[in-house]
C-alpha positions as CSV (number, residue, x, y, z in Angstrom):
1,X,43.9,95.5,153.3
2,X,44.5,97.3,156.4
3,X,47.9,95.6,158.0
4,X,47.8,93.6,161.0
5,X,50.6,95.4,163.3
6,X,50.6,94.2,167.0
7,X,49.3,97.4,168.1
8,X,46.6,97.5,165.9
9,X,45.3,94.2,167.3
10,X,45.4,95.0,170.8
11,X,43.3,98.2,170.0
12,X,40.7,95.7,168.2
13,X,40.6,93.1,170.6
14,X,39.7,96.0,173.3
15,X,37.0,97.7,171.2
16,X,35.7,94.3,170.7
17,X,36.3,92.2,173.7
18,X,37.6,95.0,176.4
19,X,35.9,93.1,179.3
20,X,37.3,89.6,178.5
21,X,40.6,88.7,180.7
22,X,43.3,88.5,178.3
23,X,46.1,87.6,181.1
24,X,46.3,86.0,184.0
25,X,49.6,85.5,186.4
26,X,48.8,84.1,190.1
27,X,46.5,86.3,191.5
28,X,46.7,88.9,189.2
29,X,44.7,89.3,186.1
30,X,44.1,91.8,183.2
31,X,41.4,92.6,181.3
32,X,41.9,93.9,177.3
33,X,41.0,97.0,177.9
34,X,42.9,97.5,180.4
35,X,45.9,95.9,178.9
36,X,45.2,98.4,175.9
37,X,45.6,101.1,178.4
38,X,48.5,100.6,180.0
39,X,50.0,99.9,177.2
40,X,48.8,103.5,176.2
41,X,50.8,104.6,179.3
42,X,53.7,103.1,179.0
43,X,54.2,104.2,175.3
44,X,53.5,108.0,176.5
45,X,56.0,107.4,179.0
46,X,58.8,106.2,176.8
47,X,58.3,108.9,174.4
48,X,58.4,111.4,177.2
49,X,61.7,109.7,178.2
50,X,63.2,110.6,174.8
51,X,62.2,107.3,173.2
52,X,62.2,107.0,169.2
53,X,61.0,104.7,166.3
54,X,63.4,102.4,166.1
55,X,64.8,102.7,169.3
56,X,65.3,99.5,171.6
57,X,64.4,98.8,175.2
58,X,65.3,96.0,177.3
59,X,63.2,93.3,179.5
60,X,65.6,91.1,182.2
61,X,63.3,89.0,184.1
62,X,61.1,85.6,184.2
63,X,57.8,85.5,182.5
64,X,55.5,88.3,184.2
65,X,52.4,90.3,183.2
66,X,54.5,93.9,183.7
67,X,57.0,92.1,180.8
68,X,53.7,91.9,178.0
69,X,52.8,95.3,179.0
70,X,56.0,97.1,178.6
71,X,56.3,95.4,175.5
72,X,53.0,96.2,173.8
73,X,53.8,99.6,175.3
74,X,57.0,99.8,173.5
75,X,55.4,98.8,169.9
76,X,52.8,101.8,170.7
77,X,55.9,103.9,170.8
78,X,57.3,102.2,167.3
79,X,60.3,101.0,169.6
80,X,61.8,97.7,170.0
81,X,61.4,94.9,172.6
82,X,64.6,93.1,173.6
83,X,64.3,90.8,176.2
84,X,67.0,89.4,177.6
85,X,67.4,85.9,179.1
86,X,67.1,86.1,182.6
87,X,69.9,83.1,183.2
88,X,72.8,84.0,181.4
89,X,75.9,84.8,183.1
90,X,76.3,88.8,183.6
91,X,79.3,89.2,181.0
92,X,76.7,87.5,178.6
93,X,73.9,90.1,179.9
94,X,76.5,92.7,179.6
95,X,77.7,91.9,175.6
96,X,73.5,91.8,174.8
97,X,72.8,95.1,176.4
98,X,76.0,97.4,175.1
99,X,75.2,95.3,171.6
100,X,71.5,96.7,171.8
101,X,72.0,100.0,173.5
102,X,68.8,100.2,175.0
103,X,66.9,103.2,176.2
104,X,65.1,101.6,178.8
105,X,65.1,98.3,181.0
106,X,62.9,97.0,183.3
107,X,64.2,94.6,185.2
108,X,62.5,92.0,188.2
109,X,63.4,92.8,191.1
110,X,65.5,89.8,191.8
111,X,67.7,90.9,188.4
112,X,68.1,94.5,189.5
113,X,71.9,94.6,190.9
114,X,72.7,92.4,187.8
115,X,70.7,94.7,185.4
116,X,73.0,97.9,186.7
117,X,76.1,96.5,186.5
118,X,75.3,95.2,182.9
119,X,73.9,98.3,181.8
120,X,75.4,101.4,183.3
121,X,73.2,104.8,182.5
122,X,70.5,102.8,181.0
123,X,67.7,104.2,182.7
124,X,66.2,101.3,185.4
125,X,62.7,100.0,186.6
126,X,62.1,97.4,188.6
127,X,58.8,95.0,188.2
128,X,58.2,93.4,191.5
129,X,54.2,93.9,192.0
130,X,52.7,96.2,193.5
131,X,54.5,98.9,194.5
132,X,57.6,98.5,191.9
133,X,58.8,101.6,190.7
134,X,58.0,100.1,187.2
135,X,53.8,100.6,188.2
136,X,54.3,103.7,189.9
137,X,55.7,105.0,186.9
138,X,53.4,103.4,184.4
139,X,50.3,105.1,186.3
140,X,51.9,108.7,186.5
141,X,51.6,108.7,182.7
142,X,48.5,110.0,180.5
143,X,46.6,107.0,178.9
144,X,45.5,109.0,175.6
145,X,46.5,106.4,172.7
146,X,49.2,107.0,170.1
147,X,49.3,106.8,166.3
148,X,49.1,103.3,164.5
149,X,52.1,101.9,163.3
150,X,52.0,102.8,160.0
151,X,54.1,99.6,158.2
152,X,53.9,96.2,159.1
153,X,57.7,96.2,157.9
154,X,58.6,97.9,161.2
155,X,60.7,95.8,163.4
156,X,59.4,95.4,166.6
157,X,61.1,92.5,168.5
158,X,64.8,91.7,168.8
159,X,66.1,88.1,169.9
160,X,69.0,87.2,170.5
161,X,70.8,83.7,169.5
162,X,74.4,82.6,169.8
163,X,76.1,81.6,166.8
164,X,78.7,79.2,165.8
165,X,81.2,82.2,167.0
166,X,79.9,82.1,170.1
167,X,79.0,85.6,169.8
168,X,74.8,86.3,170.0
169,X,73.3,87.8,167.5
170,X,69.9,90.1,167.6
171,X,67.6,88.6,165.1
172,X,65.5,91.0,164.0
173,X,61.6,90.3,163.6
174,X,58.6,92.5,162.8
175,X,55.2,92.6,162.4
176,X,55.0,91.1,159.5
177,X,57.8,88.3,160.8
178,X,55.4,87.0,163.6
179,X,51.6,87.8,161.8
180,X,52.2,87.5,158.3
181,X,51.6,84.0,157.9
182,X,48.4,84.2,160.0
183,X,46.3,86.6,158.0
184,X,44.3,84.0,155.9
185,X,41.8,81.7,158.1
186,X,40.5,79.6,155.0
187,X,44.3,78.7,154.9
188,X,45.0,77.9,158.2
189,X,44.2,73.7,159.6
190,X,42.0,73.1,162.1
191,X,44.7,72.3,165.0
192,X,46.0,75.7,164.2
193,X,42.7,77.6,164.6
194,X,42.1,79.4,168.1
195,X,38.9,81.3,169.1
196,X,38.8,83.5,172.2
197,X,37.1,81.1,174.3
198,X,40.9,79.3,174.6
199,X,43.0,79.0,177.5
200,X,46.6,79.0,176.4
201,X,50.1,78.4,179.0
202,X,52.3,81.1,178.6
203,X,55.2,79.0,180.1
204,X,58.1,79.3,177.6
205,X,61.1,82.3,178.2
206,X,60.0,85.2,176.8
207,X,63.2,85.7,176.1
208,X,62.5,82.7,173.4
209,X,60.3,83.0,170.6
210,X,58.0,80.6,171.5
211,X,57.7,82.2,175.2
212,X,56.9,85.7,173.5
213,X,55.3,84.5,170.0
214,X,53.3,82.3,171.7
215,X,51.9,84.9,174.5
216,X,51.6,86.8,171.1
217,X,49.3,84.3,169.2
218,X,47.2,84.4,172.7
219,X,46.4,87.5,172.0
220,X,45.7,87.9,168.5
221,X,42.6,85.7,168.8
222,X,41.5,87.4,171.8
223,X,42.0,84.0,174.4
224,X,42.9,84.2,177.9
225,X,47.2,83.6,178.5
226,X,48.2,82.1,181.7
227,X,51.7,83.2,182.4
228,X,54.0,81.3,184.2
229,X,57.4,83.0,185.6
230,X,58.9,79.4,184.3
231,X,58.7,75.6,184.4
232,X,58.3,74.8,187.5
233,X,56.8,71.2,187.2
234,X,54.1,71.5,190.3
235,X,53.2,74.8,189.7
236,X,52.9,74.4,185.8
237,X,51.1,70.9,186.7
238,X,48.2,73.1,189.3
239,X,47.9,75.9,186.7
240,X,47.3,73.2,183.7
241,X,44.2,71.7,186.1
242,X,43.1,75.0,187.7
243,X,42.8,77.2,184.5
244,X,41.7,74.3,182.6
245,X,43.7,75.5,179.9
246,X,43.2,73.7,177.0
247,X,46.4,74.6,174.4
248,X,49.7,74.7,175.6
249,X,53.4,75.0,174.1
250,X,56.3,72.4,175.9
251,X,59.8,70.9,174.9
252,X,59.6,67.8,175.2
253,X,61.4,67.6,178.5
254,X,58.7,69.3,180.2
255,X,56.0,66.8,179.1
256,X,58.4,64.2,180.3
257,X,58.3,66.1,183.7
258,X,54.2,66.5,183.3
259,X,53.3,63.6,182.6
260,X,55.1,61.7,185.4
261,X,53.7,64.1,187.9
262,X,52.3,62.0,190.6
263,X,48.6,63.2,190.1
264,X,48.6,62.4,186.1
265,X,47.3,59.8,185.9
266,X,44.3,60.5,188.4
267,X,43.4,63.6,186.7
268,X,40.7,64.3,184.1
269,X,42.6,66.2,181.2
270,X,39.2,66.3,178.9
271,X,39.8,70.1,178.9
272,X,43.2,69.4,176.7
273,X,42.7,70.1,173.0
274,X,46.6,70.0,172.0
275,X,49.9,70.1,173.1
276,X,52.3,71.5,171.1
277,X,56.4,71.1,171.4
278,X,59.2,71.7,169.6
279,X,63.5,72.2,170.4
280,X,64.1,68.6,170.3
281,X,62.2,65.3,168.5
282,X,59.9,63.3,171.5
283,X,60.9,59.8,171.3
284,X,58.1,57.6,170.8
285,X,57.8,55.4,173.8
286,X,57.4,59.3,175.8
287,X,54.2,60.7,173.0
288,X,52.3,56.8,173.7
289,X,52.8,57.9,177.4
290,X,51.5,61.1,176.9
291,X,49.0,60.0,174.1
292,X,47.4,57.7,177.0
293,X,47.4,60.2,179.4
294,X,46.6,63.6,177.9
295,X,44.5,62.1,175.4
296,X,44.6,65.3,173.0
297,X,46.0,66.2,170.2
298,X,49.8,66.7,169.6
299,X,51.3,69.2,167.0
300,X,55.3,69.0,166.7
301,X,56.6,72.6,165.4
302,X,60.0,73.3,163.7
303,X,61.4,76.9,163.3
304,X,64.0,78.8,165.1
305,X,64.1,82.5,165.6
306,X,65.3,83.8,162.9
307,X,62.2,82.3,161.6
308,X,59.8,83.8,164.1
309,X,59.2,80.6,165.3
310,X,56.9,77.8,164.0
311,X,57.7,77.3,159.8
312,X,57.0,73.9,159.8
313,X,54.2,71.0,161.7
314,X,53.8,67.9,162.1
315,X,50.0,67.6,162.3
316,X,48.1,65.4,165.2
317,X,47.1,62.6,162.2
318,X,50.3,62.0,161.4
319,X,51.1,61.5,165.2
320,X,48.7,58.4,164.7
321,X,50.2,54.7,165.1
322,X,49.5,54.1,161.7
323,X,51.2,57.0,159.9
324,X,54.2,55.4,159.2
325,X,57.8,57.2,158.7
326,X,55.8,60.9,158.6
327,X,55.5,60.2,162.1
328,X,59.6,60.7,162.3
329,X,59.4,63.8,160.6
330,X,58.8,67.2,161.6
331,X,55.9,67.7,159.4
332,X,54.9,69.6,156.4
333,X,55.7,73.6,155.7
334,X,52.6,75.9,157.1
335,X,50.7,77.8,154.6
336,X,53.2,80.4,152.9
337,X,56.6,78.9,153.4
338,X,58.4,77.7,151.0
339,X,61.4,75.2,151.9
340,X,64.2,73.6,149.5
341,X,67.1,71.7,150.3
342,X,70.2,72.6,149.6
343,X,74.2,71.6,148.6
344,X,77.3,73.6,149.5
345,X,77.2,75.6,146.4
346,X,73.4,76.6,147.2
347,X,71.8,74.6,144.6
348,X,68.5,72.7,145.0
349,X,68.8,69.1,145.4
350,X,66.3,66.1,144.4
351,X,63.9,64.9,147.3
352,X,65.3,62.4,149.3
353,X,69.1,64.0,149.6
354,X,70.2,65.6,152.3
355,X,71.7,68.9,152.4
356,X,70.7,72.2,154.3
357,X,67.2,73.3,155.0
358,X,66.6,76.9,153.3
359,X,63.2,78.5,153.6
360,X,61.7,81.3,152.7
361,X,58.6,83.6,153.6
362,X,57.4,86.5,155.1
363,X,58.1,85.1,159.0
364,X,62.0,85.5,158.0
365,X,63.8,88.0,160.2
366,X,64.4,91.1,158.6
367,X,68.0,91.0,159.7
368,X,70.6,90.7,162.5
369,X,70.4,93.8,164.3
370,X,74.7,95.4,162.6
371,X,75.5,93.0,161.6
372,X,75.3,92.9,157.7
373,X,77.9,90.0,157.4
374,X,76.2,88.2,159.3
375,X,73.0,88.5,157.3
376,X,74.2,88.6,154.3
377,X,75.6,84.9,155.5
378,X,72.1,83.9,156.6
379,X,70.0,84.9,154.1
380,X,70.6,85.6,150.1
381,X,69.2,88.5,148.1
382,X,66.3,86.3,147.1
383,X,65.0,86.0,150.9
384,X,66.4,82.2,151.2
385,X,67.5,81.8,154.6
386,X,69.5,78.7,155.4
387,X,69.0,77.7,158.8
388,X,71.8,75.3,159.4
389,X,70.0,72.6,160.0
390,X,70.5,69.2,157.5
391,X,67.7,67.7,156.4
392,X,65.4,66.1,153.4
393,X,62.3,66.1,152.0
394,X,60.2,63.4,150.7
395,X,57.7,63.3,147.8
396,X,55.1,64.9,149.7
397,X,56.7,67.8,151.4
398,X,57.5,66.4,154.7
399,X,60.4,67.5,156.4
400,X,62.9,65.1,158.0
401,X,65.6,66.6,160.3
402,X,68.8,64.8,159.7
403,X,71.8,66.7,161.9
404,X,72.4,70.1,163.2
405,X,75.1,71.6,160.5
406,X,76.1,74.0,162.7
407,X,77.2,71.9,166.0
408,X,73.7,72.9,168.1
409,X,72.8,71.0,171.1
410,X,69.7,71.5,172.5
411,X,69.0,70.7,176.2
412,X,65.9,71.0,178.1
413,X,64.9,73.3,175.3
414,X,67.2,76.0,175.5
415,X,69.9,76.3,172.4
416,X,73.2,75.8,173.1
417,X,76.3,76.2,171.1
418,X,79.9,74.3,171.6
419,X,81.4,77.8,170.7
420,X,80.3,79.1,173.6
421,X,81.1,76.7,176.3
422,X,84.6,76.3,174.4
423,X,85.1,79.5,175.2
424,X,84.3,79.9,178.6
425,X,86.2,77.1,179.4
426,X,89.4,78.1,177.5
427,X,92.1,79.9,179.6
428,X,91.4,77.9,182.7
429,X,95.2,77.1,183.6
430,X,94.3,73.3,183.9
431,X,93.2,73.2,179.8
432,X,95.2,73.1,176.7
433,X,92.7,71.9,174.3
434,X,88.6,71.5,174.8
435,X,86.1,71.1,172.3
436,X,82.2,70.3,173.3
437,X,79.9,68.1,171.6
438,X,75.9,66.8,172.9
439,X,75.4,63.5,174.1
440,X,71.9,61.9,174.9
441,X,70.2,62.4,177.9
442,X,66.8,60.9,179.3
443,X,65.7,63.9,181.2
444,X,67.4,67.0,179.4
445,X,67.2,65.5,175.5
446,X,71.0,66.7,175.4
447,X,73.5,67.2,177.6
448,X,76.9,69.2,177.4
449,X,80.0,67.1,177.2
450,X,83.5,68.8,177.3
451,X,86.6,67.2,175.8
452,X,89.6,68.0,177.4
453,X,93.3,67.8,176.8
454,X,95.3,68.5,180.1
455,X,97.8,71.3,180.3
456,X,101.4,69.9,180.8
457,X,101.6,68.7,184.5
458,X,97.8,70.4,185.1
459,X,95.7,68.6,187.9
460,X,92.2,67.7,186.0
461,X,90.6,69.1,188.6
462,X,87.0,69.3,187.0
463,X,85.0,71.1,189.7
464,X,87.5,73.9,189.5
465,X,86.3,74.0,185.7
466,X,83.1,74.0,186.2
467,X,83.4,77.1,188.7
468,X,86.1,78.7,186.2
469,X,83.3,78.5,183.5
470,X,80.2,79.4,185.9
471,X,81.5,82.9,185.7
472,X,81.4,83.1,182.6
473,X,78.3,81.1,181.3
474,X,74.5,80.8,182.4
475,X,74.3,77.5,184.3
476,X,72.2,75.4,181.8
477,X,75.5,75.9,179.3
478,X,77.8,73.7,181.8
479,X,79.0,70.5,181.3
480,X,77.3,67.9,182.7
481,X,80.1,65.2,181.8
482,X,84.1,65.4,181.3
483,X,86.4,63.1,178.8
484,X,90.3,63.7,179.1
485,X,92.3,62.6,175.9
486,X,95.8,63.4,174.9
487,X,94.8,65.3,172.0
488,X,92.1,66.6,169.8
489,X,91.3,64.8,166.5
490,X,92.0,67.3,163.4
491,X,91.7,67.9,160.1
492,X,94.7,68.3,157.6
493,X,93.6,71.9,157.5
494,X,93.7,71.9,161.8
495,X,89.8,72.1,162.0
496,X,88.6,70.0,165.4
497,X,86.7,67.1,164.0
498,X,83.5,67.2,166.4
499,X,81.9,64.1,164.0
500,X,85.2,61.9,165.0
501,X,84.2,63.1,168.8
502,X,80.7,62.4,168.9
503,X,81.2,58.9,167.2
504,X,83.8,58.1,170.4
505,X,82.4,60.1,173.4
506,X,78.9,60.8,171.9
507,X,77.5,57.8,174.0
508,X,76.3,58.2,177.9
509,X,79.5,55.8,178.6
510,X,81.7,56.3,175.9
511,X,85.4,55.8,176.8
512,X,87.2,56.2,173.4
513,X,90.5,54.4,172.2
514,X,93.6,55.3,170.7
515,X,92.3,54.2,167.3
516,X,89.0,55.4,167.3
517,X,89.7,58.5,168.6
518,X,91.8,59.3,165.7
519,X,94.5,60.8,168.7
520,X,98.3,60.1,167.8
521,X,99.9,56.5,168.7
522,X,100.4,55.4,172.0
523,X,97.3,58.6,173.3
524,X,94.6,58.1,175.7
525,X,90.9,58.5,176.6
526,X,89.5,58.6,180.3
527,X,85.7,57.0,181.1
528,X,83.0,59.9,181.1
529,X,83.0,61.4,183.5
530,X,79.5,63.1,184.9
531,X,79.0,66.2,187.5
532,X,77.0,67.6,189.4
């Protein structure tokens, strides 16, 4: 069999589709051939730079057709696509970028005094349209076509995902990692079958895997991608109507935000085929809403990034009112993946129990870019990779997601760890103690809530927090809501109990006690407070 490798596909879907439009974004669009070409160009002009096998470059910017080119470019030249969230804070830029020691970055225009001081020496383009030095480069470069990659073991994408340290981690994926499980149509369901008469929404990060993977599994089958910089409800809303597009992948925030939209309900959605969504469940009074008016079918998708993405779905007939508790779960393991669930000690435990989810398959990450500990944490020397996550299975495979072991709180889609919020907000003068938990949210899923204990004689002066930890911190990883308390509940061994939080101040007006808190005699706890 000769491997799929992402390079090879694009050179197939030219030879046999070159004239079809494989990308759109605004005015712009780009044919497969041409796509193929460029890419062509921008591999010979990497390797002219002194670019390598193995070697990584570097993407800081929203969603744009330059981004897929440079990439597919960079897999041409056997090097490594990092792209790099576009709203982190710079010191977060900065740790992702010395981590990855790129040879390249291209960087949007808007991003370009940020990408320099994160990235000293790396050589810079800027992708602003027409005229960007990026373009001007790309076209002074010869479009003859370099070797195939040989081995569909090669790593060709690096994300990068925070960990219970606080520290991100480059997850390492390959060719194999994002097409391996897709190399069998008899095997694959209908609702997971494209055909290149698709329109798909290219509207997640591509600093995510289901903003890149997704653009990705656009262009495997040879469809037509609509990017979109980000989600932007009115734009996404036009594009959605104008393109017709007929698959498209959301949180379910966004379809919160979509479905609302003040033209919804007036517009004729027949074009839909499926939504599909993922980083958070959808409560069920928000999929009748969109049920009634999208009227297509919905696929719920579980997988994280050191996954590739999707491992497990939910399929549209069990979204049905009369499938029962599999409509509460996340679905059934796709063709090829195996899962188990798991105790402390590793061992496999009887449907039914809860313990961590540990899967395994080709879509696994090959590794965390040096960082063997890590790995070696992650994933055991028989390819099990334990995702954190606590969950069970039933009798017939179906996957029910019970808590996040390792503290995650997702919000509006994006991940976001307590470590890392903890940190930016310790030091600030005013804080002796802060731990974070989630709490619910109608618009976001999740929302950050930070636990404070006041520094002796400190003014809780939360805005000055919020701006202490805005430096430090993308935005989206603020607090949205404040508790003081006279100390933080602990284990005998010193651990912070986060459970004994989240019972107290896990609620939208939780106000905690004494008692319940678990704080010393005669302690404290403020209202929630929210900010702006």
């Amino acid at each position: 069999m000769t491997v799929l490798t992402l390079d090879r596909m694009l050179r197939r879907q030219a030879a046999e589709r070159g004239t079809k439009i494989a990308l759109r974004a605004g005015a712009e669009s780009c044919t497969y051939a041409t796509l193929d070409r460029r890419a062509s160009q921008v591999a010979r002009g990497l390797i002219a730079a002194g670019v390598r096998p193995g070697d990584r470059v570097a993407y800081l910017g929203k969603n744009t057709l330059d981004y897929f080119e440079y990439f597919l470019g960079a897999v041409k030249a056997r090097a490594v696509m990092v792209p790099v969230n576009w709203r982190l804070a710079e010191p977060e830029v900065r740790f992702i970028l010395e981590n990855a020691r790129p040879r390249g970055l291209l960087a949007e225009a808007p991003f370009a005094a940020l990408a320099a001081r994160a990235a000293p020496g790396v050589p810079l383009l800027l992708s602003a349209g027409e005229g960007s030095s990026y373009r001007q480069w790309r076209e002074r470069q010869r479009a003859e076509d370099t070797a195939p990659t040989p081995d569909w073991s090669e790593a060709m994408l690096q994300l990068y995902t925070s960990g219970t340290t606080g520290r991100p981690k480059g997850a390492v994926l390959t060719h194999r990692s994002l097409f391996g499980l897709r190399t069998d149509p008899a095997a694959i369901p209908e609702w997971y079958r494209w055909s290149p008469e698709d329109i798909s929404l290219i509207a997640m990060p591509v600093a995510h895997v289901s903003g890149t993977g997704w653009g990705l599994w656009t262009l495997q089958h040879g469809a037509t991608g609509v990017i979109a910089s980000e989600f932007v409800p009115q734009a996404v809303f036009e594009q959605i109507v104008q393109h017709r597009i007929n698959k498209l992948m959301m949180v379910p925030t966004a379809m919160q935000i979509a479905v609302r939209h003040p033209e919804s309900r007036s517009t004729d959605f027949s074009f839909l085929r499926y939504i599909y969504y993922g980083g958070a469940p959808i409560p069920e009074a928000l999929l009748r809403e969109c049920t009634e008016v999208f009227g297509c079918g919905f696929v719920q998708m579980y997988g994280m990034t050191e996954t590739s993405g999707t491992i497990v779905a939910l399929a549209p007939e069990d979204h049905a009112p009369g499938a029962g508790r599999r409509a509460r779960s996340v679905g059934r393991p796709l063709q090829g993946v195996e899962l188990r669930i798991i105790d402390r000690d590793g061992e496999e435990v009887p449907p039914g129990t809860i313990g961590e989810i540990a899967t395994r398959s080709v879509a696994n990450m090959a590794e965390y870019f040096e960082n063997p500990a890590a790995t070696a944490e992650t994933v055991d020397a028989a390819g099990w990779l334990r995702t954190g996550d606590a969950g069970q299975l039933d009798a017939d495979g179906y996957l029910y997601l019970e808590d996040r072991i390792k503290d995650l709180i997702i919000s509006g889609g994006e991940n976001i760890y307590p470590a890392e919020v903890e940190n930016a907000i310790f030091g600030h003068p005013a804080v002796a103690e802060v731990a974070v938990i989630g709490v619910p949210d109608e618009k976001w899923g999740e929302s950050v809530r930070a636990v404070l204990v006041a520094a002796p004689g400190a003014v809780r002066d939360e805005a000055a927090i919020l701006s202490w930890a805005a430096a430090r911190i993308a935005r989206y990883k603020l607090p949205k809501s404040f508790v003081w308390i006279d100390a933080l509940p602990r284990s005998h061994t010193g651990k912070v109990l986060r459970r004994k939080l989240r019972e107290t101040h896990g609620t939208a007006t939780a106000a905690g006690t004494a008692a319940d808190a678990g704080m010393r005699p005669g302690a404290s706890a403020t209202p929630a407070r929210d900010v702006q």
